[in-house]
PyMOL commands that place a pseudoatom at each C-alpha (Angstrom):
pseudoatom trace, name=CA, resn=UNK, resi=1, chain=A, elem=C, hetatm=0, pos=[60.145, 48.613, 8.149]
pseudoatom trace, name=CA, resn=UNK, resi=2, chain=A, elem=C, hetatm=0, pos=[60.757, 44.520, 8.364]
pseudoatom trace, name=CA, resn=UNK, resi=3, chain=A, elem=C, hetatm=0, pos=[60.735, 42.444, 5.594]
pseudoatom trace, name=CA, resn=UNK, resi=4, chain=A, elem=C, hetatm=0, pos=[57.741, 40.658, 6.097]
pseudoatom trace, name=CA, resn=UNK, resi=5, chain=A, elem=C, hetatm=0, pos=[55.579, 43.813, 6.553]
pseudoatom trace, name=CA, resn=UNK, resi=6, chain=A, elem=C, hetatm=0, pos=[53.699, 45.252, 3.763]
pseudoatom trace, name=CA, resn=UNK, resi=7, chain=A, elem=C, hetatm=0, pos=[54.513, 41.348, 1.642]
pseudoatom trace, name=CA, resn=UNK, resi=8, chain=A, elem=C, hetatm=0, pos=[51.224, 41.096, -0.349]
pseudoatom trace, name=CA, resn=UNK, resi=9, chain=A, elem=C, hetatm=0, pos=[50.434, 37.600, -1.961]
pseudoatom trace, name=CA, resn=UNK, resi=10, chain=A, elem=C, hetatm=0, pos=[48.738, 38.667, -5.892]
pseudoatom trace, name=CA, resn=UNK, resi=11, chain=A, elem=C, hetatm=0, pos=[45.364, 37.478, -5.954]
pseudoatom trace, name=CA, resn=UNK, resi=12, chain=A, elem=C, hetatm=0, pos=[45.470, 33.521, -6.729]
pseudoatom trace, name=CA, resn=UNK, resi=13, chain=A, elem=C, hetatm=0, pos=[48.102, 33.377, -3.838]
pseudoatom trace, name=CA, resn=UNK, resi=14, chain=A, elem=C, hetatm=0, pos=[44.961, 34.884, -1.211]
pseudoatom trace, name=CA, resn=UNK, resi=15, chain=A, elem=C, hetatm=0, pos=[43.098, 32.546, -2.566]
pseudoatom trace, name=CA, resn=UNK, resi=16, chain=A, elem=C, hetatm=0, pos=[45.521, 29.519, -2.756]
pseudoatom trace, name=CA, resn=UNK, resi=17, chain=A, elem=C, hetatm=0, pos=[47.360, 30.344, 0.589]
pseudoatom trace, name=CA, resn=UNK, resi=18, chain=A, elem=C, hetatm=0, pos=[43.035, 30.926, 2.442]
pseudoatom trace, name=CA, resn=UNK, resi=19, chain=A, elem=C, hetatm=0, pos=[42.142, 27.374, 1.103]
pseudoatom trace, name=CA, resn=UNK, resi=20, chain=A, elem=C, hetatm=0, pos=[45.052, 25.771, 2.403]
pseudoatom trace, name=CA, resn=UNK, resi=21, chain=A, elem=C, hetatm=0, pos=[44.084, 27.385, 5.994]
pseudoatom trace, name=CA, resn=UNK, resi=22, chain=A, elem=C, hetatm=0, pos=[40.702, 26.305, 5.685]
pseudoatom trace, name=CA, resn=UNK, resi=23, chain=A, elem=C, hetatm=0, pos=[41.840, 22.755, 5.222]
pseudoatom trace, name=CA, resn=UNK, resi=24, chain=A, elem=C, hetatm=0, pos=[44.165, 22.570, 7.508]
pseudoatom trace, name=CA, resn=UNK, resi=25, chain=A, elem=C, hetatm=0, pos=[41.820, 24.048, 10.305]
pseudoatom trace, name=CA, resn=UNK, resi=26, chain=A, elem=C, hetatm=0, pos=[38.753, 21.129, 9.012]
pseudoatom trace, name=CA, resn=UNK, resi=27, chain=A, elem=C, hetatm=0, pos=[41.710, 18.767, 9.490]
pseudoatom trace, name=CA, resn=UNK, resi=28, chain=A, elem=C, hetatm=0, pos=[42.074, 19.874, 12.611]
pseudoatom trace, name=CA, resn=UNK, resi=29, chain=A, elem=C, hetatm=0, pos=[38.473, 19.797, 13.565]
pseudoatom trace, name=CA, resn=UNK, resi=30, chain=A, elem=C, hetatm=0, pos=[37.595, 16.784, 11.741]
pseudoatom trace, name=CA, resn=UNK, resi=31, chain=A, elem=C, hetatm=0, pos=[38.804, 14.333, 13.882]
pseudoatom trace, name=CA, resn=UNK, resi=32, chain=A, elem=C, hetatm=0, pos=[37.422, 10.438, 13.389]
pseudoatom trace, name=CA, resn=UNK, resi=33, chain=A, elem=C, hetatm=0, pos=[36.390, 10.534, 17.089]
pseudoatom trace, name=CA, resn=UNK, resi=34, chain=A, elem=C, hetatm=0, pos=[33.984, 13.169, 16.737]
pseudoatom trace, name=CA, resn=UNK, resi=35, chain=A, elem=C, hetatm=0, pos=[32.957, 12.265, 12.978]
pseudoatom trace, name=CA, resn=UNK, resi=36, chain=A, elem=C, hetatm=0, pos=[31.911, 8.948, 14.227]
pseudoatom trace, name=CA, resn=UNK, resi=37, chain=A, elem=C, hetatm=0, pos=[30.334, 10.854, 17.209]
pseudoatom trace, name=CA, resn=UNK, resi=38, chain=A, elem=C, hetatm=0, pos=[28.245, 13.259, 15.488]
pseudoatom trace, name=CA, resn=UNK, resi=39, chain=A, elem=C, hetatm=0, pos=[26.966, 10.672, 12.947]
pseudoatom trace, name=CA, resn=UNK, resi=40, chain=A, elem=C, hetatm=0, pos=[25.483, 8.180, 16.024]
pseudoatom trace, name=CA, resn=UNK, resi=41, chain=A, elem=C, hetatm=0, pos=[24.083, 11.215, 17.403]
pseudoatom trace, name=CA, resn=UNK, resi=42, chain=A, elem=C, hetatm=0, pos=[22.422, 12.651, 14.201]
pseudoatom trace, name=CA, resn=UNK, resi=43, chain=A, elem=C, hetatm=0, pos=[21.073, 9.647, 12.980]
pseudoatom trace, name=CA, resn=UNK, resi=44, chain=A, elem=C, hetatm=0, pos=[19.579, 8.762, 16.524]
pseudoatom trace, name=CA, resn=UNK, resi=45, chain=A, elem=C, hetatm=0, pos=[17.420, 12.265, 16.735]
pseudoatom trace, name=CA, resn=UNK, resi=46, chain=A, elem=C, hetatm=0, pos=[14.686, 11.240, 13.900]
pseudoatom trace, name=CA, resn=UNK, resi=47, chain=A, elem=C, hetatm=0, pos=[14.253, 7.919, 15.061]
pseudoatom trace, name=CA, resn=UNK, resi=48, chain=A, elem=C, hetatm=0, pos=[13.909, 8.216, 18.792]
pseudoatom trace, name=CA, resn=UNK, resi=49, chain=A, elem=C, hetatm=0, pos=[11.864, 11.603, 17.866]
pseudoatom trace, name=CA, resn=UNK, resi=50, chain=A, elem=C, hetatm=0, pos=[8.981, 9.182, 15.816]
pseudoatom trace, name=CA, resn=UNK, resi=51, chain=A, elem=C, hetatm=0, pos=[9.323, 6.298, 18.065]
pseudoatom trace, name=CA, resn=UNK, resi=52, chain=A, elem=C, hetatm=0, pos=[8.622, 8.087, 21.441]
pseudoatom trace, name=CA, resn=UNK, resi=53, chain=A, elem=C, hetatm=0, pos=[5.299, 9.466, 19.404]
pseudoatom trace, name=CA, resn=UNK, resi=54, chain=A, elem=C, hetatm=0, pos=[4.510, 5.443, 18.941]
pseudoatom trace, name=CA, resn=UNK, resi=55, chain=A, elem=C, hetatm=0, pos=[4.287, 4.598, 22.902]
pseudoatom trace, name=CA, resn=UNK, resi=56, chain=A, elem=C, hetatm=0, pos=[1.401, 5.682, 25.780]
pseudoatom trace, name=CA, resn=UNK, resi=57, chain=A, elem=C, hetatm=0, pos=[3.566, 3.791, 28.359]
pseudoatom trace, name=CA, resn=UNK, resi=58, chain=A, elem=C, hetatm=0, pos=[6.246, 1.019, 28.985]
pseudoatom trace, name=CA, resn=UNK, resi=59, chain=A, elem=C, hetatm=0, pos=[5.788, -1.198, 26.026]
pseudoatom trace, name=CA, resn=UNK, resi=60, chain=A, elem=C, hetatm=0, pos=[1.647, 0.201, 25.653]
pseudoatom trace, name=CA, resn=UNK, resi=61, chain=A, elem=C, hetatm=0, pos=[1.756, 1.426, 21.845]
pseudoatom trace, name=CA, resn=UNK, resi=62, chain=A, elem=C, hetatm=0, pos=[-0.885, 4.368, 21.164]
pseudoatom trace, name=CA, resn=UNK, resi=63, chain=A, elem=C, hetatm=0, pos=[-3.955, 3.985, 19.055]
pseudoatom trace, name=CA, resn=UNK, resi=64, chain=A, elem=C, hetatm=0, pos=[-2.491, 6.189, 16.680]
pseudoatom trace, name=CA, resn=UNK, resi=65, chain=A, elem=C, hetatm=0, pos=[0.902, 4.039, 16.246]
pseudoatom trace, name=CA, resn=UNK, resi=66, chain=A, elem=C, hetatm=0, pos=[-1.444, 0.896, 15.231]
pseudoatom trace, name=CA, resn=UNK, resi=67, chain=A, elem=C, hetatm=0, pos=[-3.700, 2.740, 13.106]
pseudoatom trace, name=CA, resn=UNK, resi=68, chain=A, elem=C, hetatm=0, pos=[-0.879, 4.028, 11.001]
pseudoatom trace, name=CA, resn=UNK, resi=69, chain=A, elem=C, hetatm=0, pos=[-0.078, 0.550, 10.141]
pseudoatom trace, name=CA, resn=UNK, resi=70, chain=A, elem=C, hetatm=0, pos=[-3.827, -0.491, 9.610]
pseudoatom trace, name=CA, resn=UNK, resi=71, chain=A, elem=C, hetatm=0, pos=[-4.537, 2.307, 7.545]
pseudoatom trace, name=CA, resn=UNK, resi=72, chain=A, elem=C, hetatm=0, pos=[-2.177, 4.586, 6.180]
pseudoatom trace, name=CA, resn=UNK, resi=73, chain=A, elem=C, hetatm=0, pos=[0.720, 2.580, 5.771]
pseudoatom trace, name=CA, resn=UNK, resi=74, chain=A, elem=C, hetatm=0, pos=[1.224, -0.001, 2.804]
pseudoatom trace, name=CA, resn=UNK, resi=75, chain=A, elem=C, hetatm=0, pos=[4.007, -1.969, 1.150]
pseudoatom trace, name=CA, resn=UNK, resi=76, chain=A, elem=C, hetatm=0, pos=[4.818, -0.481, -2.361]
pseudoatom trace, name=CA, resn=UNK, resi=77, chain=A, elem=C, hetatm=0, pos=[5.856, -3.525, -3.584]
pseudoatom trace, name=CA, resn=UNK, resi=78, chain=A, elem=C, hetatm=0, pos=[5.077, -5.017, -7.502]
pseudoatom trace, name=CA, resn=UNK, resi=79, chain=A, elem=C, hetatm=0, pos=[1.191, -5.155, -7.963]
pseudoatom trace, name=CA, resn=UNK, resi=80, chain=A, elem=C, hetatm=0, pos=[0.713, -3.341, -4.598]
pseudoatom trace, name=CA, resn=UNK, resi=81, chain=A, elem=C, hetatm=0, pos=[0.505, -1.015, -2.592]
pseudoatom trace, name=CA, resn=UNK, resi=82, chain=A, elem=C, hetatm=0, pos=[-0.260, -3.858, 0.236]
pseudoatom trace, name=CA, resn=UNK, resi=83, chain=A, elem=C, hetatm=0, pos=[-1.415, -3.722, 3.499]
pseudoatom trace, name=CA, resn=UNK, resi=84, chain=A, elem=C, hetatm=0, pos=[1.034, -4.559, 6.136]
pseudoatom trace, name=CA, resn=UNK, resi=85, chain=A, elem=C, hetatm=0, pos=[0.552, -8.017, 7.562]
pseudoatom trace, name=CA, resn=UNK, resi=86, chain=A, elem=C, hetatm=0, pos=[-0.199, -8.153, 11.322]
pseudoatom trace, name=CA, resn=UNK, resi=87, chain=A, elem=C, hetatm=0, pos=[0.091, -4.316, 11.695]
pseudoatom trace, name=CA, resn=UNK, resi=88, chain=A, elem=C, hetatm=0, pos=[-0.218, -4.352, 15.432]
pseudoatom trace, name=CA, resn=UNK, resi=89, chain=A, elem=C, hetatm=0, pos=[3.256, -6.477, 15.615]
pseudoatom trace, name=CA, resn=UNK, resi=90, chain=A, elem=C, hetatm=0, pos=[4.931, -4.214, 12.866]
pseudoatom trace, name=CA, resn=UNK, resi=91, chain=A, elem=C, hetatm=0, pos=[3.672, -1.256, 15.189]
pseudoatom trace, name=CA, resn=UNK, resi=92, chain=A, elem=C, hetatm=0, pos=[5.184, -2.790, 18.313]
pseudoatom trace, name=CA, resn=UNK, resi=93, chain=A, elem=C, hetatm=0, pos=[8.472, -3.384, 16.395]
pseudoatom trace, name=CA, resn=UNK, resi=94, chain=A, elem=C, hetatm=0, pos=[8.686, -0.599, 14.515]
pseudoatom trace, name=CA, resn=UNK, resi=95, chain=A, elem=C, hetatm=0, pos=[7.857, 1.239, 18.191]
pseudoatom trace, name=CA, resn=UNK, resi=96, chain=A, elem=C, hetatm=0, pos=[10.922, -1.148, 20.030]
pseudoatom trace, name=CA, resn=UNK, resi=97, chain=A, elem=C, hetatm=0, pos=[13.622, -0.162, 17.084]
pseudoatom trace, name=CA, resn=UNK, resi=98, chain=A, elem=C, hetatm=0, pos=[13.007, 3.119, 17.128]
pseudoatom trace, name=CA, resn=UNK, resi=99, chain=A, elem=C, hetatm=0, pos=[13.621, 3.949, 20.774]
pseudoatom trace, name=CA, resn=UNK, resi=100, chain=A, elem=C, hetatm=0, pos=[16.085, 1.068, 20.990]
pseudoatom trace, name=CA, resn=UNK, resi=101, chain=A, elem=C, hetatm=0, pos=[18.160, 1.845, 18.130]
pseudoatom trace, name=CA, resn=UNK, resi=102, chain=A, elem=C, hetatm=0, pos=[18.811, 5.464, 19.271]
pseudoatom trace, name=CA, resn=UNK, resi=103, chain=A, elem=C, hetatm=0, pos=[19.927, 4.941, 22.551]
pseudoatom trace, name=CA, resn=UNK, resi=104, chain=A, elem=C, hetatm=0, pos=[22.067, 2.074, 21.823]
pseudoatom trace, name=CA, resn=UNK, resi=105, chain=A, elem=C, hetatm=0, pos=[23.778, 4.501, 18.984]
pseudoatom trace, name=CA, resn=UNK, resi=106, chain=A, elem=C, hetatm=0, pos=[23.902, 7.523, 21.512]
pseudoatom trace, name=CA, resn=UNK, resi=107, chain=A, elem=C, hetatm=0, pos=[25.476, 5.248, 24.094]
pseudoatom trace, name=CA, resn=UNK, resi=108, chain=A, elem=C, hetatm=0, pos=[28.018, 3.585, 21.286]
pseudoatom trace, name=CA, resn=UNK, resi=109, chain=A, elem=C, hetatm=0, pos=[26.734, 0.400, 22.830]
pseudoatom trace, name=CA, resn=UNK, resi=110, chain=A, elem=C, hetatm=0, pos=[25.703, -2.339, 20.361]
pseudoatom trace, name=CA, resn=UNK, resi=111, chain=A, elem=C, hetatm=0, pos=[26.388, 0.023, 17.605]
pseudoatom trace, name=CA, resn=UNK, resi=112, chain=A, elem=C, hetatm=0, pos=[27.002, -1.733, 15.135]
pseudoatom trace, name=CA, resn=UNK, resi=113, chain=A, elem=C, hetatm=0, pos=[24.307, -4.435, 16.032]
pseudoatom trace, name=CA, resn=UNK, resi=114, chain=A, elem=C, hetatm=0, pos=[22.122, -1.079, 16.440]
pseudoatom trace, name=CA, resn=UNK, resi=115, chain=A, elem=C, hetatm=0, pos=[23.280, 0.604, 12.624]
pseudoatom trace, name=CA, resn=UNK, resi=116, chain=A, elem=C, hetatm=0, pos=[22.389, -2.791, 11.076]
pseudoatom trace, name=CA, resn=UNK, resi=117, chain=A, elem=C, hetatm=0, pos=[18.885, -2.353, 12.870]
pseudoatom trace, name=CA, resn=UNK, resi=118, chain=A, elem=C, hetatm=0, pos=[18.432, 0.968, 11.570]
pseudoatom trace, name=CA, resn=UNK, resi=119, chain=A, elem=C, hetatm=0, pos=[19.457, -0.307, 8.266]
pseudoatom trace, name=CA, resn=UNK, resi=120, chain=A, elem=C, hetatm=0, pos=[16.424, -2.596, 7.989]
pseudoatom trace, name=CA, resn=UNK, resi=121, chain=A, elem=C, hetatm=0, pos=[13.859, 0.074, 9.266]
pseudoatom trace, name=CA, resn=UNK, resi=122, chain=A, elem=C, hetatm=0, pos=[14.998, 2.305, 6.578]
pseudoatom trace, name=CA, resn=UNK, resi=123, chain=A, elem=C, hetatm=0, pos=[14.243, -0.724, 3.753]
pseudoatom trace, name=CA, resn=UNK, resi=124, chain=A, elem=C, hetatm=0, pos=[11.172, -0.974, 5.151]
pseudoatom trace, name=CA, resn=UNK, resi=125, chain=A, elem=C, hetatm=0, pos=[10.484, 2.328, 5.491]
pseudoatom trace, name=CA, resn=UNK, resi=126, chain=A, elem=C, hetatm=0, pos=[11.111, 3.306, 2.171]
pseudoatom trace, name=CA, resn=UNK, resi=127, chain=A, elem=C, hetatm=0, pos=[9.344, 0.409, 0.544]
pseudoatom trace, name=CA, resn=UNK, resi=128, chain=A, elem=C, hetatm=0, pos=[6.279, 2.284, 2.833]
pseudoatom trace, name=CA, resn=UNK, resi=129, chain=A, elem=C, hetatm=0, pos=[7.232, 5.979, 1.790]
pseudoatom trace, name=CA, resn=UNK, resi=130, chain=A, elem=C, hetatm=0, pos=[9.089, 5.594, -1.427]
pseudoatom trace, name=CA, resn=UNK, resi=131, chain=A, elem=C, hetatm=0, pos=[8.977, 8.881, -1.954]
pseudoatom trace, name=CA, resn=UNK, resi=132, chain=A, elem=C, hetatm=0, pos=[10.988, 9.877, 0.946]
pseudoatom trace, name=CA, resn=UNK, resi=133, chain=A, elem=C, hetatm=0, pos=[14.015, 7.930, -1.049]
pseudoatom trace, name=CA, resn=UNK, resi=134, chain=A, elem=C, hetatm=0, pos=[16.452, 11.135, -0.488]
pseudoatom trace, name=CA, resn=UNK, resi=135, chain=A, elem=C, hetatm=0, pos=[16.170, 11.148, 3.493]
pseudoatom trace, name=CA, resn=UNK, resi=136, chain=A, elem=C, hetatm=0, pos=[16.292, 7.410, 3.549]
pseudoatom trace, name=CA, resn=UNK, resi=137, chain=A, elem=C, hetatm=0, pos=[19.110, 7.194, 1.254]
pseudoatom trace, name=CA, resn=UNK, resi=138, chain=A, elem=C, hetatm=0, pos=[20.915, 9.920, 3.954]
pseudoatom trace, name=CA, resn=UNK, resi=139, chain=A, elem=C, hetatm=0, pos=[19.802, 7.419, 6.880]
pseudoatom trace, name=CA, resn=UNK, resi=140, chain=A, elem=C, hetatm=0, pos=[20.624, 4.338, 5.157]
pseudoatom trace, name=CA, resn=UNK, resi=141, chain=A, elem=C, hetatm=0, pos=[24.533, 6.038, 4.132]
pseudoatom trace, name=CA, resn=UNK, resi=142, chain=A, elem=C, hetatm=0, pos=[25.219, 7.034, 7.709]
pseudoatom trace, name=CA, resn=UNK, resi=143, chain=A, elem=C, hetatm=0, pos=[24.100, 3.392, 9.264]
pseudoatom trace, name=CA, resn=UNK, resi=144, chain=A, elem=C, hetatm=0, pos=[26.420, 1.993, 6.328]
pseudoatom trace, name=CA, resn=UNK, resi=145, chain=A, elem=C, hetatm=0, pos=[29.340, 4.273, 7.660]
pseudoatom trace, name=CA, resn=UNK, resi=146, chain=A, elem=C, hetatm=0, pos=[28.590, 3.553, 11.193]
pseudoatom trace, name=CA, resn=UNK, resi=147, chain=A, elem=C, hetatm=0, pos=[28.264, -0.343, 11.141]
pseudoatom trace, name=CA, resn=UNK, resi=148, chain=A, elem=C, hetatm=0, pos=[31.559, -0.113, 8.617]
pseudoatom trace, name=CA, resn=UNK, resi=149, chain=A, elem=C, hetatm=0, pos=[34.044, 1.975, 10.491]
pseudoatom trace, name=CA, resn=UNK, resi=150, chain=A, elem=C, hetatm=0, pos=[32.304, 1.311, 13.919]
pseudoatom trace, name=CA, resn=UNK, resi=151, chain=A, elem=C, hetatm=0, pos=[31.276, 3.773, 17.036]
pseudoatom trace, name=CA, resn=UNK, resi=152, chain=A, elem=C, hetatm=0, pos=[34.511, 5.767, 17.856]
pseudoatom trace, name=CA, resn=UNK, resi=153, chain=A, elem=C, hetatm=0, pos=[36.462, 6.090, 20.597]
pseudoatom trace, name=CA, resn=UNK, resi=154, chain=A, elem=C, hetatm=0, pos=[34.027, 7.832, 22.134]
pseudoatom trace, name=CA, resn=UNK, resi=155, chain=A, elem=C, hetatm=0, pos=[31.913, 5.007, 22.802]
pseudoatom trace, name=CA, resn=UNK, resi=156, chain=A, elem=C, hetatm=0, pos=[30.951, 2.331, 25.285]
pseudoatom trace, name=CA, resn=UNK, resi=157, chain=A, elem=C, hetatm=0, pos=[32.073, -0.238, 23.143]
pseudoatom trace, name=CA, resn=UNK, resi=158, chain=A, elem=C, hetatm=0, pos=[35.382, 1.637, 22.494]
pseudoatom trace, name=CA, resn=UNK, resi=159, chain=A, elem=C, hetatm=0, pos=[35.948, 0.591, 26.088]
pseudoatom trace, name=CA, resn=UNK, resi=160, chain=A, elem=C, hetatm=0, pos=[34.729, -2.905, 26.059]
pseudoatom trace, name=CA, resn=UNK, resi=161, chain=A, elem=C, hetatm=0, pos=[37.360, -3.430, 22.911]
pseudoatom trace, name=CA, resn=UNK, resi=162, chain=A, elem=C, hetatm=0, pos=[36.198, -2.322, 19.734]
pseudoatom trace, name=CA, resn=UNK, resi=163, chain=A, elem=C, hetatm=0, pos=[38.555, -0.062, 18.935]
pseudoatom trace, name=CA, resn=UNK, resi=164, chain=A, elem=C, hetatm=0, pos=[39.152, -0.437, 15.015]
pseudoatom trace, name=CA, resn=UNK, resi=165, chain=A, elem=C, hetatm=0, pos=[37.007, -0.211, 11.727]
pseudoatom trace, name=CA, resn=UNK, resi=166, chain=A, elem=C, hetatm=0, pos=[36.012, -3.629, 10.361]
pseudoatom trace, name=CA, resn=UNK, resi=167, chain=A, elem=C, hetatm=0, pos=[38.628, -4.541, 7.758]
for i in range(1, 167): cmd.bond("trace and resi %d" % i, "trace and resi %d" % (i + 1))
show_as sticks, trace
zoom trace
């Protein structure tokens, strides 16, 4: 029998000697490349997924899209709720950010340009669905994270130069 057969750690030491493998391994995993990665790419999905419901062709907003801002949609601001002013144009922007935004994060071109975008669409969004304050507040953390520490290396602009977080 060798000597490091049959060695059994007492029960805080299985637990003590598991955590330190777990970290270790998310360590390994974990990397800032694909953190940065997986953040563009998860806050891209909801956006692009309601702004391709917003458009019946190239830059043709549905009557649905407009409508939302005519009639269901108002500003829950002091004294209000208000309607939106000029829906049609806050329709047409709301339509352009949220396919724009997306992409550019998914590319990791313009990202921080497009996180600072996404930023303002949550504002507004939540001063229109202030209920909704725990999935904006997710949003609105991972733009903060992305325009702060920038795309990753995994990124177009990564290539063109931008290869550290803003100081």
């Amino acid at each position: 029998m060798s000597d490091q057969q049959d060695v059994r750690l007492p029960f805080p030491g299985i637990v003590i000697s598991t955590i330190g493998t777990a970290k270790r391994l998310i360590q390994r995993l974990a990397q800032p490349w694909l953190v940065q990665l997986v953040l563009r790419l998860a806050l891209a999905v909801p956006f692009w997924k309601s702004g391709i419901l917003k458009w019946h062709g190239f830059l043709q907003l549905n009557d649905t899209a407009i409508d939302l801002f005519t009639e269901e949609f108002k500003l829950h601001l002091p004294g209000g709720p208000y309607p939106f002013p000029h829906p049609a144009v806050f329709a047409f922007l709301s339509g352009c950010g949220e396919v724009t935004f997306p992409v550019l994060l998914v590319l990791g071109f313009g990202t921080r340009f497009a996180a600072a975008g996404i930023i303002l669409m949550t504002c507004i969004i939540e001063l229109t669905v202030p209920d909704g304050w725990p999935i904006h507040l997710t949003w609105f953390a991972m733009a903060l994270g992305i325009a702060a520490w920038g795309p990753g290396a995994v990124s177009i602009d990564y290539m063109l130069g931008d290869k550290s977080p803003r100081s």
